[in-house]
N, C-alpha and C positions, 0 to 999 in steps of 0.2 A: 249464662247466655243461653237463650232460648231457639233452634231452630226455626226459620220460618221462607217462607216463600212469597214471593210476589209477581203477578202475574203485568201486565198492563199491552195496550194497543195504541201503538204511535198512529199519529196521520201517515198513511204513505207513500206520501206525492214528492216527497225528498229524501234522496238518501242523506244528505248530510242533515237534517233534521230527526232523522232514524238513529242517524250516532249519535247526535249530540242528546237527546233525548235519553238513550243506553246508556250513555257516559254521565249525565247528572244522575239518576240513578245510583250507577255504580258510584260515584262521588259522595253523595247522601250516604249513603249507608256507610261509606269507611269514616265519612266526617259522625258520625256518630255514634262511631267505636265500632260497628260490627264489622263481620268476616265475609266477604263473598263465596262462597265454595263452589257457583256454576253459575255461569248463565247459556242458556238457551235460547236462541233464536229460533224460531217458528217459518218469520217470515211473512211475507202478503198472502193474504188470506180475504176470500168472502167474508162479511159481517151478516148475521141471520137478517138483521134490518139496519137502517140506516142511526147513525149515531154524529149527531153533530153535521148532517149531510154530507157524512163520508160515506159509501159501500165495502168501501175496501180498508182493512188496515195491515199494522204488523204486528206479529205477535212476538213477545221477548217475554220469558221467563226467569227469575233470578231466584237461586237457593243462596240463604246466608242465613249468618247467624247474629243475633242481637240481645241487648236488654230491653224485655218489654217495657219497660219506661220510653225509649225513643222510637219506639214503632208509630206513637202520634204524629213526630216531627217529621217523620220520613212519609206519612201520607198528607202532609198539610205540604211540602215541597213538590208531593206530585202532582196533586189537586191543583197546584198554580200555573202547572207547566200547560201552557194549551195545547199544546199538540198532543200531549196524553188525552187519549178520546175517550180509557175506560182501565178502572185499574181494579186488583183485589190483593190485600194482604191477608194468608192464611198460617195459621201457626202451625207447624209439622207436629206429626208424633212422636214420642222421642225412641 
């Protein structure tokens, strides 16, 4: 299992759309074997420009760990999600 992180920015006009959002995330990643080890909330934040004619979003951070085999399936689940306005998967150093 490979270290990695994921960053993404929810819409932030709901909070219960901010969890449920954190929470399928966090869901994804245990349904396809990995480990959560942190998440970080950031919070509402300025966007340098508009995205999806949002200005504002929230920023949520997660470290976990996976098999690079299921890192596709966990960004084709964000990709669907619309309220994810903007996402990246990065692989940590080890």
């Amino acid at each position: 299992m490979k270290k990695y992180e994921v960053m993404f920015i929810v819409n932030a006009a709901n909070d219960e759309v901010i969890k449920a959002a954190v929470k399928l995330v966090q869901d994804t990643i245990t349904r396809i074997g990995g480990t959560i080890d942190n998440t970080d909330e950031w919070g509402k934040r300025h966007l340098a420009y508009e995205v999806k004619h949002q200005s504002e979003g929230y920023y949520v951070v997660v470290d976990f760990q996976a098999d690079p085999a299921q890192i596709k399936e966990l960004d084709r689940v964000i990709k669907i999600h619309e309220e994810i306005i903007r996402h990246i998967i990065v692989k940590q150093d080890d």
